[in-house]
C-alpha positions in Angstrom: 209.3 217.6 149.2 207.7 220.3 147.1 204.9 220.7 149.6 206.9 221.4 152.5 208.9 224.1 151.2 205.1 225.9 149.8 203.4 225.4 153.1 205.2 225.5 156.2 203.6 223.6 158.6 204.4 225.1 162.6 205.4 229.1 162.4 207.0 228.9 165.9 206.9 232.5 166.3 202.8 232.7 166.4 202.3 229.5 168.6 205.1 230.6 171.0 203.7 234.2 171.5 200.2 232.6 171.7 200.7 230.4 174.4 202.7 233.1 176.2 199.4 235.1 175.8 196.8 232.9 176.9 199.7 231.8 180.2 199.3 235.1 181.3 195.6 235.2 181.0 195.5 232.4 182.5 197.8 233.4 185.4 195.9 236.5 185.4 192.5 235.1 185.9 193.7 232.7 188.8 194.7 235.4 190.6 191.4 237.6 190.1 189.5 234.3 191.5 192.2 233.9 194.6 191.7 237.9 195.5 187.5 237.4 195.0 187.7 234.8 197.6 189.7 236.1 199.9 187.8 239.2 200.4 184.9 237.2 200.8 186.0 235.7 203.3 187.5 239.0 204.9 183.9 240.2 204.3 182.6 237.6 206.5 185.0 237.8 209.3 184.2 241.4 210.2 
């Protein structure tokens, strides 16, 4: 009981704002990979 209320063991605030960060980077980098390869490919058509 005592070592709950010393340590707290999830800070949602962090984790939630973390994840959010690393979706977008995520998202982010999908998006940079789907544009690369469709200007390859536009590349190669002309």
């Amino acid at each position: 009981m005592i070592l709950k209320t010393i340590i707290p063991l999830v800070n949602w605030g962090m984790g939630t704002a973390l994840i959010i960060f690393f979706g977008v980077v995520c998202v982010a980098l999908v998006i940079l990979v789907v544009n690369m390869v469709n200007s390859d490919k536009n590349k190669k058509n002309d």
